[in-house]
PyMOL Python script that loads the backbone (N, CA, C, O; Angstrom):
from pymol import cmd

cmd.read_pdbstr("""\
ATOM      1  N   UNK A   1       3.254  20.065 -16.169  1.00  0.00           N
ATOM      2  CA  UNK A   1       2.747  20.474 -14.882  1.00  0.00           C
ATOM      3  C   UNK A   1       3.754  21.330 -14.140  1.00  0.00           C
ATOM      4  O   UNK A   1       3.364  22.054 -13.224  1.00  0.00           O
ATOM      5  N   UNK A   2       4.868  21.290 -14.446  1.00  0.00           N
ATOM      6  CA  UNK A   2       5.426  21.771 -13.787  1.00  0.00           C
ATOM      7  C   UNK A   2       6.882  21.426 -12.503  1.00  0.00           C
ATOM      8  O   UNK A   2       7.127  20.304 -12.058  1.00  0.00           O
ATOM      9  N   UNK A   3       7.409  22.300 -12.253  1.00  0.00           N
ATOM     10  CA  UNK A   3       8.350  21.924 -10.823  1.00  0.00           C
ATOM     11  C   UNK A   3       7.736  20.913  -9.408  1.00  0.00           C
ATOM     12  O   UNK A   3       7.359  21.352  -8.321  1.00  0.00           O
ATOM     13  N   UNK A   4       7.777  19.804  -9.749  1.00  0.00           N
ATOM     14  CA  UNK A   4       7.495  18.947  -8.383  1.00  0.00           C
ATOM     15  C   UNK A   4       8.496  17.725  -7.902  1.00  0.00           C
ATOM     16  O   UNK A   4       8.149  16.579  -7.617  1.00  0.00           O
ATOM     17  N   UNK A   5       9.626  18.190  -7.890  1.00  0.00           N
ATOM     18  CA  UNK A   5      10.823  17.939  -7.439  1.00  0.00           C
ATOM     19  C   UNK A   5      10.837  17.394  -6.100  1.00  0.00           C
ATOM     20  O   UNK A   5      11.191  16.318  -5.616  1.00  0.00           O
ATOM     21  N   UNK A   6      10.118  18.959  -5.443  1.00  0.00           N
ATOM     22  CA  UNK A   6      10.369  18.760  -3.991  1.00  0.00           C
ATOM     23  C   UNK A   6       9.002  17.882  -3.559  1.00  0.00           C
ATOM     24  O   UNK A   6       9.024  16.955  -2.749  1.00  0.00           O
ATOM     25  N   UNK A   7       7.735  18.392  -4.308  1.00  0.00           N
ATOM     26  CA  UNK A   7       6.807  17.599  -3.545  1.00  0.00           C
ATOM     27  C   UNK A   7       6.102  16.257  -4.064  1.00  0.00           C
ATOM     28  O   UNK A   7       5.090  15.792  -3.540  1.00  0.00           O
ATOM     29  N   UNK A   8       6.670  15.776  -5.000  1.00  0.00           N
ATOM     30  CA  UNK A   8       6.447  14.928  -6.172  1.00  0.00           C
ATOM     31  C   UNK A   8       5.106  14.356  -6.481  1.00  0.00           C
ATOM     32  O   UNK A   8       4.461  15.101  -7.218  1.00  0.00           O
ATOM     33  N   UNK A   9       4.423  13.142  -6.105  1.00  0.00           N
ATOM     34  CA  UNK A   9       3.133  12.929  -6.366  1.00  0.00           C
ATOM     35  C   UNK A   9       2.435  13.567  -6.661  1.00  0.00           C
ATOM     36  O   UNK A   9       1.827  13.470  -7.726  1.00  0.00           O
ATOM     37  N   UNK A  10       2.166  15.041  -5.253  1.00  0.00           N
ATOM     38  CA  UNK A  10       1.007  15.472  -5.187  1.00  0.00           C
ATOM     39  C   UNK A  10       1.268  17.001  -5.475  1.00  0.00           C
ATOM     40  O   UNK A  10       0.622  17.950  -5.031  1.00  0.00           O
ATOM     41  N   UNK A  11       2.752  17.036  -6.623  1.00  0.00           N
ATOM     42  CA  UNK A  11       2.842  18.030  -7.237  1.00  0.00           C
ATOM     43  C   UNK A  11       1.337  18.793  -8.040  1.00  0.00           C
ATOM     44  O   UNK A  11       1.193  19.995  -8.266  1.00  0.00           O
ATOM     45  N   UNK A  12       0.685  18.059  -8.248  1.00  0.00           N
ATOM     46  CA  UNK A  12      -0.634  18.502  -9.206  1.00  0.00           C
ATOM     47  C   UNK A  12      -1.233  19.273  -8.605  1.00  0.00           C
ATOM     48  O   UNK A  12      -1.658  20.229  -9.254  1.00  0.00           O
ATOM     49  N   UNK A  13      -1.503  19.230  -7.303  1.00  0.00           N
ATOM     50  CA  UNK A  13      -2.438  20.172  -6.795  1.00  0.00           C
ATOM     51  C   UNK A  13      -2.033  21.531  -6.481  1.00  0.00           C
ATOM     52  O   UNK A  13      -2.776  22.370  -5.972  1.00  0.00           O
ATOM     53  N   UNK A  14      -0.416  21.767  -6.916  1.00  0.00           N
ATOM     54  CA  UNK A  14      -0.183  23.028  -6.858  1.00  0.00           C
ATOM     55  C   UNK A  14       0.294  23.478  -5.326  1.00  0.00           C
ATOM     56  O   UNK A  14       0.996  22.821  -4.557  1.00  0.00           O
ATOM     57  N   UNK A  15      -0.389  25.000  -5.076  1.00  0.00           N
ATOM     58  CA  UNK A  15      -0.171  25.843  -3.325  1.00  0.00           C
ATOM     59  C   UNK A  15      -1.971  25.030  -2.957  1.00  0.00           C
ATOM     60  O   UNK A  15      -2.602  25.298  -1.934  1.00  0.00           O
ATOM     61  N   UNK A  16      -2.505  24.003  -4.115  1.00  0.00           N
ATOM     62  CA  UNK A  16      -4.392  24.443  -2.654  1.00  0.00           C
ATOM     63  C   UNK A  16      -3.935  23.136  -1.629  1.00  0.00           C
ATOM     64  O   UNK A  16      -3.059  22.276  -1.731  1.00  0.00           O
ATOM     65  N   UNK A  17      -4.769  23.371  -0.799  1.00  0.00           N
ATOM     66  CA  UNK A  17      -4.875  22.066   0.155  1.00  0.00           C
ATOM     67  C   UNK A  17      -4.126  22.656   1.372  1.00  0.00           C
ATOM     68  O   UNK A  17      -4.822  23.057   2.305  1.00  0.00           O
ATOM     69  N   UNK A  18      -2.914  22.742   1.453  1.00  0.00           N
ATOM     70  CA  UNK A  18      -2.091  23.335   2.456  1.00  0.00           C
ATOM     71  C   UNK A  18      -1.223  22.195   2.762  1.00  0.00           C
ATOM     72  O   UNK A  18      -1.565  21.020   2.629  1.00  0.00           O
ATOM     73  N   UNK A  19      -0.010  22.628   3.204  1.00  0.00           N
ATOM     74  CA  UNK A  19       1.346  21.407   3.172  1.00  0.00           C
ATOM     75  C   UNK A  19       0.904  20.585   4.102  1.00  0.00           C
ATOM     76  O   UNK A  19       1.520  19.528   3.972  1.00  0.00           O
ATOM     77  N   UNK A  20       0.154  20.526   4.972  1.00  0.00           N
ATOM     78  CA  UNK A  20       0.486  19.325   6.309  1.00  0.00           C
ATOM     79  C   UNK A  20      -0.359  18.089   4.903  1.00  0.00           C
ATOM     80  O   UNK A  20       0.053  17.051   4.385  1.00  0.00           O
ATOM     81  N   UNK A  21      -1.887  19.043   4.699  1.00  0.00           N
ATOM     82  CA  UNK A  21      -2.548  17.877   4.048  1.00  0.00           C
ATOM     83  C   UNK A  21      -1.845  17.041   2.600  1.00  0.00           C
ATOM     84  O   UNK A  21      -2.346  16.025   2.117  1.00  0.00           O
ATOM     85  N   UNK A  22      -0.672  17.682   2.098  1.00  0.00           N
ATOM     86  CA  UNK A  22      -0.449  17.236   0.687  1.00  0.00           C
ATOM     87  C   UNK A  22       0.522  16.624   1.108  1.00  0.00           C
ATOM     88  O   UNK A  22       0.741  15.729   0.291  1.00  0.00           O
ATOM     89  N   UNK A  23       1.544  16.565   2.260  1.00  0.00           N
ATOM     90  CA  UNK A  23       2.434  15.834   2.594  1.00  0.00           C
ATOM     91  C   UNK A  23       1.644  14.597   2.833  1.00  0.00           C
ATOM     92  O   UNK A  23       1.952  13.709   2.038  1.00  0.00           O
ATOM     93  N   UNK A  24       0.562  14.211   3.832  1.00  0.00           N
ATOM     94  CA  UNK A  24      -0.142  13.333   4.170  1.00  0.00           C
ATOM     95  C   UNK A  24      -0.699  12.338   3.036  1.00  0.00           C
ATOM     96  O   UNK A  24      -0.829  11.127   2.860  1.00  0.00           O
ATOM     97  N   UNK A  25      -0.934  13.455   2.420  1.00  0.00           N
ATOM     98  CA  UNK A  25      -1.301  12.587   1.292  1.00  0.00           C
ATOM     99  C   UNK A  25      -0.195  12.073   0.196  1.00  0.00           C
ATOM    100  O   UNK A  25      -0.235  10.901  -0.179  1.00  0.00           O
ATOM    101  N   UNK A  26       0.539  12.747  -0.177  1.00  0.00           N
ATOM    102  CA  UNK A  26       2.035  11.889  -0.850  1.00  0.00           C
ATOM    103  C   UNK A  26       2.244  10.608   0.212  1.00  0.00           C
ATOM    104  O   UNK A  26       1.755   9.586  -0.269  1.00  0.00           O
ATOM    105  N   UNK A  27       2.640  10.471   1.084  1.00  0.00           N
ATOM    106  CA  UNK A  27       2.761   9.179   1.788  1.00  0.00           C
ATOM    107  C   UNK A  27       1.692   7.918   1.568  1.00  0.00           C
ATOM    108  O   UNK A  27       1.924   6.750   1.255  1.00  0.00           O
ATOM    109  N   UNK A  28       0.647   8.480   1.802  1.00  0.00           N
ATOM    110  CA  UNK A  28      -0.344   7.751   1.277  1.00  0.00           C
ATOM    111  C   UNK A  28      -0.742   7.279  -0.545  1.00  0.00           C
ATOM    112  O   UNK A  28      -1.410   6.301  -0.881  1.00  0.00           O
ATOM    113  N   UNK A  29      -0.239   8.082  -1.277  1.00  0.00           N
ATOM    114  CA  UNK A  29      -0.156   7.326  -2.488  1.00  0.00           C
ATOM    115  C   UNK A  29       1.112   6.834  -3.219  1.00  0.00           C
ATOM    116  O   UNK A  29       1.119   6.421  -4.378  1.00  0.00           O
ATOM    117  N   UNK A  30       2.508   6.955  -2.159  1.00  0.00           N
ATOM    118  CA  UNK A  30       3.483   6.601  -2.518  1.00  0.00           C
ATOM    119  C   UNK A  30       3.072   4.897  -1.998  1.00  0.00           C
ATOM    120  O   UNK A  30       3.453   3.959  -2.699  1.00  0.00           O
ATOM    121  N   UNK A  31       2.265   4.649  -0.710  1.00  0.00           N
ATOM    122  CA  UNK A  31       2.729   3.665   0.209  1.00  0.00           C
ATOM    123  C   UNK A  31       1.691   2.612  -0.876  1.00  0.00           C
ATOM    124  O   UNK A  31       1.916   1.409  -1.008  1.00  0.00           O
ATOM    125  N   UNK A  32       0.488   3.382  -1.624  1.00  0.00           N
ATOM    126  CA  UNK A  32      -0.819   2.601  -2.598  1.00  0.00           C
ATOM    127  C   UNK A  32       0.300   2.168  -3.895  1.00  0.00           C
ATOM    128  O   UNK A  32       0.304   1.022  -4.344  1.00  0.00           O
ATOM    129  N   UNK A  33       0.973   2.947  -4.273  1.00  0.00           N
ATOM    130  CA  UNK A  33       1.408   2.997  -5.647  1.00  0.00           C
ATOM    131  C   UNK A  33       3.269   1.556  -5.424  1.00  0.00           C
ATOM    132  O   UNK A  33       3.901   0.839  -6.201  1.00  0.00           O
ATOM    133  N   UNK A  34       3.342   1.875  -4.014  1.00  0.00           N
ATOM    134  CA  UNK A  34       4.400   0.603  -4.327  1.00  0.00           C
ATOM    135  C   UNK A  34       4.579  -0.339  -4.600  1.00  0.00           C
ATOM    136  O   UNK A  34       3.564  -0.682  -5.205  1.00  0.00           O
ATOM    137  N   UNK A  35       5.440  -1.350  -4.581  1.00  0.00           N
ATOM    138  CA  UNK A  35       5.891  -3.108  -5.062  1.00  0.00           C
ATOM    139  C   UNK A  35       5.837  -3.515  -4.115  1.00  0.00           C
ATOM    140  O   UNK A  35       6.687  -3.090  -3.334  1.00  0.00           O
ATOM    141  N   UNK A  36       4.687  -4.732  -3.489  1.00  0.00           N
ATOM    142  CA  UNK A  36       5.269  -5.254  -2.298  1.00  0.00           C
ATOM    143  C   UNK A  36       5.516  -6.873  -2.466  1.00  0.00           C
ATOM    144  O   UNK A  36       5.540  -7.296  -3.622  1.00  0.00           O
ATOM    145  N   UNK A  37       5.668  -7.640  -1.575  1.00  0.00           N
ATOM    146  CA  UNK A  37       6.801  -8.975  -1.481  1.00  0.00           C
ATOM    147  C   UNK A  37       4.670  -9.753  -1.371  1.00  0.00           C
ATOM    148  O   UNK A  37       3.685  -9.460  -0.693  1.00  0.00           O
ATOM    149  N   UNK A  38       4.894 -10.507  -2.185  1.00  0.00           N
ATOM    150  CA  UNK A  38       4.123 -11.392  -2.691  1.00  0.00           C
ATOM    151  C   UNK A  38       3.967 -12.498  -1.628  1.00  0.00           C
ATOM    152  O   UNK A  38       4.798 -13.383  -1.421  1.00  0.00           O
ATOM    153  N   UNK A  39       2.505 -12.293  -0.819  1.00  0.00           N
ATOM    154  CA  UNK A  39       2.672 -13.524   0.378  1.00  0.00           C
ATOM    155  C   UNK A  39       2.764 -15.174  -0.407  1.00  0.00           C
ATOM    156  O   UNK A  39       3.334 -16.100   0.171  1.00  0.00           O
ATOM    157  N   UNK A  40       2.298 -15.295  -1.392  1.00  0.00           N
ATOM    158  CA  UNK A  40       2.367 -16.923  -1.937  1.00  0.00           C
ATOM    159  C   UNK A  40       3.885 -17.464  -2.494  1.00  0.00           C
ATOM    160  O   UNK A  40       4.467 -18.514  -2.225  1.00  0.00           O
ATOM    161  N   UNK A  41       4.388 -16.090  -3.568  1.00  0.00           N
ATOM    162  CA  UNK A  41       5.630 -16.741  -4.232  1.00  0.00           C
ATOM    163  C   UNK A  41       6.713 -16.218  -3.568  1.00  0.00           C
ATOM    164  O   UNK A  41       7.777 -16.767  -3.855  1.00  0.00           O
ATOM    165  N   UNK A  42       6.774 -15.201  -2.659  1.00  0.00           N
ATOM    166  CA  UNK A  42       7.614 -14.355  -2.019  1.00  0.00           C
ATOM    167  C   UNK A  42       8.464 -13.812  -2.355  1.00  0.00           C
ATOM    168  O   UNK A  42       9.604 -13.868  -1.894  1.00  0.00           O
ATOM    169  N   UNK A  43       7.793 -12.717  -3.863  1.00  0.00           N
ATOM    170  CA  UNK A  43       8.451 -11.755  -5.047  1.00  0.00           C
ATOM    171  C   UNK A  43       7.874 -10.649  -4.505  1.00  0.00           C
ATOM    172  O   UNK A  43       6.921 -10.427  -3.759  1.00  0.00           O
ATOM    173  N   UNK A  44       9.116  -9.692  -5.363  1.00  0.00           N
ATOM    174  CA  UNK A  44       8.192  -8.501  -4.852  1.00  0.00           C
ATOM    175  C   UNK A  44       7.512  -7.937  -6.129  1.00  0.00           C
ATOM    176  O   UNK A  44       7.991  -7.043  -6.826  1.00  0.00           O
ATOM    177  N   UNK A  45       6.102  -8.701  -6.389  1.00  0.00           N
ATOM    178  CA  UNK A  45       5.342  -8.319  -7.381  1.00  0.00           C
ATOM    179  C   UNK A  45       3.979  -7.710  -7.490  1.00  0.00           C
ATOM    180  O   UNK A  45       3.257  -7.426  -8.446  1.00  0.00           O
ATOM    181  N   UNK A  46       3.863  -7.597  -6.125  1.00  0.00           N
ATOM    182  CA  UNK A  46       1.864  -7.002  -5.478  1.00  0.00           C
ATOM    183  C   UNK A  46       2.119  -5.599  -5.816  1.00  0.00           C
ATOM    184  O   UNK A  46       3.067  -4.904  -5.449  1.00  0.00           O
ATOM    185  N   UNK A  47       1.047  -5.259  -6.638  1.00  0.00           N
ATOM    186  CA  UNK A  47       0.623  -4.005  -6.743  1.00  0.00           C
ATOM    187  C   UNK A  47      -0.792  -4.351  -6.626  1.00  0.00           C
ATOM    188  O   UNK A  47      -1.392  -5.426  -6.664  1.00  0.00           O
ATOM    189  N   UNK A  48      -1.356  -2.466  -6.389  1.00  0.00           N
ATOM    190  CA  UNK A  48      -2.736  -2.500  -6.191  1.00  0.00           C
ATOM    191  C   UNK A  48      -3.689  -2.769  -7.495  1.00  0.00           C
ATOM    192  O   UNK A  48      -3.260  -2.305  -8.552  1.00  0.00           O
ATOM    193  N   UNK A  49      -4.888  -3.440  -7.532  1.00  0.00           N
ATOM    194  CA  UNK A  49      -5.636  -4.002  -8.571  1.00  0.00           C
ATOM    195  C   UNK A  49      -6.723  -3.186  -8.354  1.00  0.00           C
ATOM    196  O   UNK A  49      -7.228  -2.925  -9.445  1.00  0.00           O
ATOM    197  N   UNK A  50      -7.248  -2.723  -7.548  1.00  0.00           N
ATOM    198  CA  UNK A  50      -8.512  -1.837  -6.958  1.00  0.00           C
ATOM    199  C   UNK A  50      -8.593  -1.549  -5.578  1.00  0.00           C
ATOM    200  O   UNK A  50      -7.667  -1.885  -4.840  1.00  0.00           O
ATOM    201  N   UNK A  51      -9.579  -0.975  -5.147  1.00  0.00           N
ATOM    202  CA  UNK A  51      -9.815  -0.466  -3.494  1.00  0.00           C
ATOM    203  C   UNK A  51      -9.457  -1.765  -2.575  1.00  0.00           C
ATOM    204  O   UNK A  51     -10.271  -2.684  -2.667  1.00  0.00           O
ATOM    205  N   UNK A  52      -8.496  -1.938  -1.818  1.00  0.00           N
ATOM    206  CA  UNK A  52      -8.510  -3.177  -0.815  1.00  0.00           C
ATOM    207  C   UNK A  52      -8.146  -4.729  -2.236  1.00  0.00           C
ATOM    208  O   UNK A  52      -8.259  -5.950  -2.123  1.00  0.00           O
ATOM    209  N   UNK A  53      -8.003  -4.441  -2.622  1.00  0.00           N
ATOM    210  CA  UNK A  53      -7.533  -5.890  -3.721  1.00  0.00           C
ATOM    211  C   UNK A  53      -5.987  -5.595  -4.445  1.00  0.00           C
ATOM    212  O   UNK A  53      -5.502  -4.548  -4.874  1.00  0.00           O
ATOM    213  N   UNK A  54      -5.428  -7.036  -4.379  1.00  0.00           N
ATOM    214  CA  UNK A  54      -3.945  -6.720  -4.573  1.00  0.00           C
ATOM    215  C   UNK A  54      -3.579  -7.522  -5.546  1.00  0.00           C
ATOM    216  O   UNK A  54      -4.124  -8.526  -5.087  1.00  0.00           O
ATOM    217  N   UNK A  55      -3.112  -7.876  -6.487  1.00  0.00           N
ATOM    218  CA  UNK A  55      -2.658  -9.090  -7.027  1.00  0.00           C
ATOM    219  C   UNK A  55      -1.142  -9.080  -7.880  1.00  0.00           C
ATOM    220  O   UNK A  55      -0.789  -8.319  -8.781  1.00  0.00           O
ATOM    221  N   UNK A  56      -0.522 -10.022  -7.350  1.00  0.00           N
ATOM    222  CA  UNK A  56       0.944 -10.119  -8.211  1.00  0.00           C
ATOM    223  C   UNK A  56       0.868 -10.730  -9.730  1.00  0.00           C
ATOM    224  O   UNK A  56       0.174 -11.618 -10.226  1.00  0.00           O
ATOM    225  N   UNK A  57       1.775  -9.959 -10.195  1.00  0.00           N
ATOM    226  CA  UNK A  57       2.048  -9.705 -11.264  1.00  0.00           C
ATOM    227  C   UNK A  57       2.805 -11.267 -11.874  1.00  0.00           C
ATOM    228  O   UNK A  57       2.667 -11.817 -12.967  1.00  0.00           O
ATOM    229  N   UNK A  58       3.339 -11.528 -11.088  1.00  0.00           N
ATOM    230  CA  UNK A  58       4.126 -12.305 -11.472  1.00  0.00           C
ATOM    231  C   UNK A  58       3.268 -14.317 -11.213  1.00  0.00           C
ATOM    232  O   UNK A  58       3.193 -15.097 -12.162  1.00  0.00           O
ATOM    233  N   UNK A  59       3.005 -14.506 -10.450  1.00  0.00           N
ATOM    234  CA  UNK A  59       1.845 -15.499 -10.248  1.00  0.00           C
ATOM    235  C   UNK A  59       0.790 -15.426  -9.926  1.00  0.00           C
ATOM    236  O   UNK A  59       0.014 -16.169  -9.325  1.00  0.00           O
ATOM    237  N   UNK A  60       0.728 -14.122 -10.502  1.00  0.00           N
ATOM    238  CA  UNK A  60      -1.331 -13.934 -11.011  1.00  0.00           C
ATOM    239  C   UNK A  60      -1.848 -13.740  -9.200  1.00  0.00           C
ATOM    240  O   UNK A  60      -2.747 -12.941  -8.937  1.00  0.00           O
ATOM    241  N   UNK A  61      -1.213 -14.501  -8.156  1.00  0.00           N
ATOM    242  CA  UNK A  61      -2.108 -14.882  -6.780  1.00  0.00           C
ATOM    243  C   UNK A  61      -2.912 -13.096  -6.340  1.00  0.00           C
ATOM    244  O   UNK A  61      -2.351 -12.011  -6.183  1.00  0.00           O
ATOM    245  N   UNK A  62      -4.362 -13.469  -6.262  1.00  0.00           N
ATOM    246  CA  UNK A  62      -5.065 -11.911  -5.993  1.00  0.00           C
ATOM    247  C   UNK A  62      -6.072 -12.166  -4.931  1.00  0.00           C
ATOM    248  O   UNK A  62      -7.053 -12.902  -4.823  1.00  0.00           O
ATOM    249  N   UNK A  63      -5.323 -11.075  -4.006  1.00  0.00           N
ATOM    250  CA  UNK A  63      -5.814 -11.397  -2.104  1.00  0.00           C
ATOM    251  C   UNK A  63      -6.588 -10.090  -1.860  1.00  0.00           C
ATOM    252  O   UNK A  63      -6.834  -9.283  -2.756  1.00  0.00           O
ATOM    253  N   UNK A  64      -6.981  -9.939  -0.475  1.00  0.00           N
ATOM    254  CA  UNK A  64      -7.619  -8.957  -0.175  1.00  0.00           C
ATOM    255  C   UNK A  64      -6.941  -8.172   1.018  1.00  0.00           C
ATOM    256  O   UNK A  64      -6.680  -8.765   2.064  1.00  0.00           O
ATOM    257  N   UNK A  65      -6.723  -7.127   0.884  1.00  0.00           N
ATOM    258  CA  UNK A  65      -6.235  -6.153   1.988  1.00  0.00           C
ATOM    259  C   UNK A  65      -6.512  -4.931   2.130  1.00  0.00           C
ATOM    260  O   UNK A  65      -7.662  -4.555   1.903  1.00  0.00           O
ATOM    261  N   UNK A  66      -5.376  -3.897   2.601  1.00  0.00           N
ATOM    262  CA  UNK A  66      -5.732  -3.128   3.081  1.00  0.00           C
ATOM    263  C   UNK A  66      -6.362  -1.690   1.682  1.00  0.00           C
ATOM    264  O   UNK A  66      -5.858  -1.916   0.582  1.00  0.00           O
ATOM    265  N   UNK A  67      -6.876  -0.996   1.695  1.00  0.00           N
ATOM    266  CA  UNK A  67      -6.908   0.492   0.753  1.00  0.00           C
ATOM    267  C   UNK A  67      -5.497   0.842   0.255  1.00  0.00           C
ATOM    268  O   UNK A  67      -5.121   1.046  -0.900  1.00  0.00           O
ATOM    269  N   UNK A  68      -4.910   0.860   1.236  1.00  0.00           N
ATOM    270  CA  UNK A  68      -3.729   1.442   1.046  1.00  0.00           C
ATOM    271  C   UNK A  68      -1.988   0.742   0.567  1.00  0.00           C
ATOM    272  O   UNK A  68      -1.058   1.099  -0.156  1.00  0.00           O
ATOM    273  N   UNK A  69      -2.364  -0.635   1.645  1.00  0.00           N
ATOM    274  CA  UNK A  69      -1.646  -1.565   1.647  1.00  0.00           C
ATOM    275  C   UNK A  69      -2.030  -2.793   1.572  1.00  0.00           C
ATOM    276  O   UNK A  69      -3.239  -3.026   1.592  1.00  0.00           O
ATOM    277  N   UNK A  70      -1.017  -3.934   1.462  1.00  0.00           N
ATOM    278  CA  UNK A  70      -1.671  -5.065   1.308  1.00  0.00           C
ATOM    279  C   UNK A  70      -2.465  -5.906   2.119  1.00  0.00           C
ATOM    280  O   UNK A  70      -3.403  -6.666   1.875  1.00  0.00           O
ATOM    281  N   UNK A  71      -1.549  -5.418   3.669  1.00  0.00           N
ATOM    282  CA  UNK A  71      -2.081  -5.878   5.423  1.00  0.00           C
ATOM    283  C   UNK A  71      -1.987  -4.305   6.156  1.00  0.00           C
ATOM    284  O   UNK A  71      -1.228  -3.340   6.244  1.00  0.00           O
ATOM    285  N   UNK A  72      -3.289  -4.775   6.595  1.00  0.00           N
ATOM    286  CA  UNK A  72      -3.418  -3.558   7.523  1.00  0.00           C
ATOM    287  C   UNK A  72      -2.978  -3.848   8.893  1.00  0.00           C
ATOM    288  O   UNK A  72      -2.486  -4.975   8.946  1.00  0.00           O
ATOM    289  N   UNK A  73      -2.979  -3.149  10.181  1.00  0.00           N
ATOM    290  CA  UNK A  73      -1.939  -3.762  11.461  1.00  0.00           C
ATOM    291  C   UNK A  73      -3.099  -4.526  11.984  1.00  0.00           C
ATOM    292  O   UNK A  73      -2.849  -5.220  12.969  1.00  0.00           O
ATOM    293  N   UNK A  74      -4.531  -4.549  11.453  1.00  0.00           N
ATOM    294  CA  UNK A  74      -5.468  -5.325  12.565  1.00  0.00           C
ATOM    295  C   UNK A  74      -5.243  -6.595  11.881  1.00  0.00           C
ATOM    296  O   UNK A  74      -5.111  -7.649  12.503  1.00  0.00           O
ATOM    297  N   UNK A  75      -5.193  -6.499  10.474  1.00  0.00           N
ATOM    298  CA  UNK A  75      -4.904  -8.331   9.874  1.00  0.00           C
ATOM    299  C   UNK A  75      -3.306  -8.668  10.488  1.00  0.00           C
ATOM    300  O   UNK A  75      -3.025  -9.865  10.540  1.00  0.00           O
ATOM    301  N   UNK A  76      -2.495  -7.912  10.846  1.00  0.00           N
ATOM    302  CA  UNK A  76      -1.080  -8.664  10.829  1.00  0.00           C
ATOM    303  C   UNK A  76      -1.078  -8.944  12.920  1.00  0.00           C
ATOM    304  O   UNK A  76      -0.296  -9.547  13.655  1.00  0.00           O
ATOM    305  N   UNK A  77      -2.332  -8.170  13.186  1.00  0.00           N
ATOM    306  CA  UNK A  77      -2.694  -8.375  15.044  1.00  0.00           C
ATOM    307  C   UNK A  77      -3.116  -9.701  14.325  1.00  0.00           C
ATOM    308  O   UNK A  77      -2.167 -10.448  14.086  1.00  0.00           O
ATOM    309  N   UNK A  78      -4.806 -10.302  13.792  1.00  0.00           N
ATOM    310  CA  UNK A  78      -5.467 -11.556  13.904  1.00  0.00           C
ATOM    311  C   UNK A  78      -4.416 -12.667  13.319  1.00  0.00           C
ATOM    312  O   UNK A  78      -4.740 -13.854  13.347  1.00  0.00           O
ATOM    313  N   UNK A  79      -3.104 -12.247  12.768  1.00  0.00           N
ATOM    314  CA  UNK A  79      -2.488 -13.351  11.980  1.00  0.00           C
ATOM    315  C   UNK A  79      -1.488 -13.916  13.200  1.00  0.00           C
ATOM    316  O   UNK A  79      -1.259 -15.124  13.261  1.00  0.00           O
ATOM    317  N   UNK A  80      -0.846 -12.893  14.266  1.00  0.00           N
ATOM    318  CA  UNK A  80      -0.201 -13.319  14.858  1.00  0.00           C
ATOM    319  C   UNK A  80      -0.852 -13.988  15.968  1.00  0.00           C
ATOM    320  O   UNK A  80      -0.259 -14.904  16.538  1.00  0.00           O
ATOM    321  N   UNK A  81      -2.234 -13.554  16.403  1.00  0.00           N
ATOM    322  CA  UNK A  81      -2.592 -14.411  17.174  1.00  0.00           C
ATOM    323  C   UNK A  81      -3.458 -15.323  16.789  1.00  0.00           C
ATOM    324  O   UNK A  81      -4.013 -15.982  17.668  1.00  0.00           O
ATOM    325  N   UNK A  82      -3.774 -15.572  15.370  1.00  0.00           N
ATOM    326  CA  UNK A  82      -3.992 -16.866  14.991  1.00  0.00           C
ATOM    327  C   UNK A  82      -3.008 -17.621  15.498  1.00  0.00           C
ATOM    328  O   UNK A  82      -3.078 -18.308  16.517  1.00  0.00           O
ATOM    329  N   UNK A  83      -1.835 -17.452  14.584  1.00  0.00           N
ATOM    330  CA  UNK A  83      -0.594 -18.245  14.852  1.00  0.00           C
ATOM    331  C   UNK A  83      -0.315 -18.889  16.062  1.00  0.00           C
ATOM    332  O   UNK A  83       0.022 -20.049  16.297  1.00  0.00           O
ATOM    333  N   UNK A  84      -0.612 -17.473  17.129  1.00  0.00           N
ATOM    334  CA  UNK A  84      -0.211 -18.390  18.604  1.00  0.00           C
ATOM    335  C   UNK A  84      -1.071 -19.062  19.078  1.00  0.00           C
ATOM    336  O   UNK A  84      -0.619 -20.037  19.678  1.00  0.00           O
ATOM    337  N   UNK A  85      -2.737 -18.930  19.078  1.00  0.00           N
ATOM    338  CA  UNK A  85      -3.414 -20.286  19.408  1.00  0.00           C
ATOM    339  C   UNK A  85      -3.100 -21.558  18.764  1.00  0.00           C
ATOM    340  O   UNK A  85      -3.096 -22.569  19.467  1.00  0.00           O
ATOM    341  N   UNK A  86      -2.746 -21.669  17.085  1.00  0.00           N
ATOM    342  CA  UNK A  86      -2.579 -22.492  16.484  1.00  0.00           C
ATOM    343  C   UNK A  86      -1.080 -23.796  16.953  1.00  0.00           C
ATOM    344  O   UNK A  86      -0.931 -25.005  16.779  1.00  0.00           O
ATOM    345  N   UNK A  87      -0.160 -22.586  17.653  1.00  0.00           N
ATOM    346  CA  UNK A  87       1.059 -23.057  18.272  1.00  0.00           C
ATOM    347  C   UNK A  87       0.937 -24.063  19.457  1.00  0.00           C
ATOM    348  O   UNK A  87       1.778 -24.868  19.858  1.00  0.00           O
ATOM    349  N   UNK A  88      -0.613 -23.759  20.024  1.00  0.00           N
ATOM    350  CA  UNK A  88      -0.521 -24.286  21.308  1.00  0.00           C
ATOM    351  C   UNK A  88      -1.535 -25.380  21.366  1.00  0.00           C
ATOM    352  O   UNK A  88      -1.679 -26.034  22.399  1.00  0.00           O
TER     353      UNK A  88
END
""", "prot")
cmd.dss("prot")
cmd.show_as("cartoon", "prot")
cmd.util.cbc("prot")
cmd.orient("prot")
């Protein structure tokens, strides 16, 4: 494919699209394509399994979240204020 050094992922698509959109989008499949910290065993073994589904590698545990990520900010809003009714 070629030189994609500088823009890596979304080296494939070449000059189309235009930089704001291919930058936007490298972030977005760097942030799908990472390792994240496993809410059950607390490894960093979650990768993505499909659209919104996550499951670690390492103790199998397979949750539901975000497209992109594992928690989106409205689940990590309902978790904290679960938490604080639950506190009181």
């Amino acid at each position: 494919m070629g030189r994609t050094k500088k823009v890596g992922i979304v080296g494939r698509f070449g000059a189309r699209g235009g930089s704001s959109l291919r930058k936007a989008r490298a972030k977005i499949e760097e942030e799908a394509k990472s390792i994240y910290e496993c809410p059950q065993c607390l490894r960093r073994a979650v990768k993505k399994f499909s659209v919104g589904v996550w499951k670690c590698s390492r103790c199998g545990f397979t949750f539901a979240g975000g497209a992109y990520k594992p928690s989106t900010k409205l689940g990590e809003t309902v978790k904290k204020e679960r938490d604080r009714l639950l506190k009181h």
